[in-house]
C-alpha positions in Angstrom: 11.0 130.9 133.4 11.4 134.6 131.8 15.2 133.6 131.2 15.0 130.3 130.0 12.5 132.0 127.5 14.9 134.8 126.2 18.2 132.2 126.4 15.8 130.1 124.1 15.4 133.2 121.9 18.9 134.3 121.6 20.5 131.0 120.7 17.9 130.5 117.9 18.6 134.8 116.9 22.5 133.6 117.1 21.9 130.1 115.0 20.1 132.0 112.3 22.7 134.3 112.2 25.4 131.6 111.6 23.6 130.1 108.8 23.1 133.3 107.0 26.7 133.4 106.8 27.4 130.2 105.4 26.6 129.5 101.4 26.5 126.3 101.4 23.0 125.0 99.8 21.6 124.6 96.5 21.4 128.5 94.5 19.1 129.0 91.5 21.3 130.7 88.9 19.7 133.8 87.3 20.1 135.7 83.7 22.5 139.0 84.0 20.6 139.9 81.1 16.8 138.5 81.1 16.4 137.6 84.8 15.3 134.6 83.9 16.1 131.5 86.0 19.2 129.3 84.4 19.7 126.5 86.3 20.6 125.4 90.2 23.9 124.9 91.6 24.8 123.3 95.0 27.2 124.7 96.9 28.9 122.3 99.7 32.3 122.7 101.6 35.3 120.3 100.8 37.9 118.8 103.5 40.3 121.4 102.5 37.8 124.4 103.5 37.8 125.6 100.6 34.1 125.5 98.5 32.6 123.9 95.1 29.4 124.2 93.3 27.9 121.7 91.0 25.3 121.7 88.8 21.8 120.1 89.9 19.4 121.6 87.9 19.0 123.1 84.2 16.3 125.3 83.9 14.1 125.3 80.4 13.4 128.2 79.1 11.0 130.1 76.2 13.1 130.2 73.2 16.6 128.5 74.4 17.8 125.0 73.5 20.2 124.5 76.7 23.8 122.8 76.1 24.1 119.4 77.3 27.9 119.1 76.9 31.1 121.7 77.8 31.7 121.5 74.0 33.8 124.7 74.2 34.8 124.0 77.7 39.0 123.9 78.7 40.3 120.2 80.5 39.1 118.8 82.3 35.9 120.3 81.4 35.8 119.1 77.8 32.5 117.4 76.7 31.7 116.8 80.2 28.0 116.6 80.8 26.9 120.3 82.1 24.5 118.6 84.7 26.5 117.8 87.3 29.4 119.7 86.3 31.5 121.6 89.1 31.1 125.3 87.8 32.9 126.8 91.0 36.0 125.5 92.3 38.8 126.9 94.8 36.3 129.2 96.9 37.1 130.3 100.1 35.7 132.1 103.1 37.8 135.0 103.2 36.1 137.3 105.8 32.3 137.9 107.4 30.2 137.0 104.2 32.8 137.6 101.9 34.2 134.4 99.9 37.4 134.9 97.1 40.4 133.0 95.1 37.8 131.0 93.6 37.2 130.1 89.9 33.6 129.8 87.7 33.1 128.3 84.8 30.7 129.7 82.5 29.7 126.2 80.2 27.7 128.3 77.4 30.7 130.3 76.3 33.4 127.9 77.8 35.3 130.9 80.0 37.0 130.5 82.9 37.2 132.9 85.5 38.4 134.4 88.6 35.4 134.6 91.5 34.6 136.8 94.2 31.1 136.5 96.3 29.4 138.1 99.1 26.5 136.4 100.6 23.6 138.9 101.4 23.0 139.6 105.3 19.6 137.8 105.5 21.5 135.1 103.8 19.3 134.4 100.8 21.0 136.4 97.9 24.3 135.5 96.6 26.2 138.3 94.4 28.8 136.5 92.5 31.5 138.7 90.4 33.2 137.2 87.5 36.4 138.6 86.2 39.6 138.3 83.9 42.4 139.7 85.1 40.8 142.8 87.8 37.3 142.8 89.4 36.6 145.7 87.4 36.5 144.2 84.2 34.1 141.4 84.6 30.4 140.8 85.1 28.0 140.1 88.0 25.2 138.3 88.7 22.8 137.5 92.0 22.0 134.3 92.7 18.9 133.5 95.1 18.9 130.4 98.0 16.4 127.8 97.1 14.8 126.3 100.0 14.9 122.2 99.3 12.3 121.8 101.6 9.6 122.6 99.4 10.9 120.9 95.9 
């Protein structure tokens, strides 16, 4: 009885384990520079492997008249509707809870660029780095899992 109860145990330690390391899920997008919540993205895995993250959700917030278009955006972006839109593109697993060789699109300023991530060990943070060129010269933000069970 003992060991059926600790097998039980382990394989649902080991399953939570495997899901913290995976990022697909819906992500609420966070200010770098007022914290405050943007927007949701879902991320979900394509054929290829490789991973993409749409837009769900736009957040309204105190003071900000959100885009509804890529006005500024490159093709095939261009005046695409920014709900919906597939912001990440190319992403893949590259080791442990490390993900790179992906792209972002950020639809206020219309800027492509080059994407690293590394999902948090508890598997509920995302930090995302967004660069030009070298990681060095870009920006970062966090992103934090939402749990669709309660919306």
């Amino acid at each position: 009885m003992y060991t059926k109860l600790i097998t039980l145990f382990l394989f649902m330690g080991l399953s939570h384990l495997t899901f913290a390391q995976d990022i697909t899920g819906t992500w609420q997008s966070v200010d770098d520079l007022t914290g405050a919540p943007k927007g949701q993205v879902e991320i979900t895995q394509n054929a290829d492997g490789t991973y993409t993250g749409k837009v769900t959700k736009i957040t309204p917030r105190t003071g900000y008249t959100p885009k509804e278009f890529c006005t500024g955006c490159p093709a095939p972006y261009t005046n695409k509707p920014i709900l919906g839109l597939n912001v990440i593109t190319k992403l893949k697993h590259k080791k442990d809870l490390t993900y790179t060789g992906g792209k972002i699109l950020d639809p206020n300023s219309g800027r492509m660029y080059s994407l690293t991530t590394k999902l948090s060990s508890n598997g509920q943070r995302l930090h995302l780095r967004g660069y030009v060129g070298v990681s060095v010269l870009g920006r970062s933000q966090i992103w934090i899992r939402v749990n669709n069970k309660t919306e």
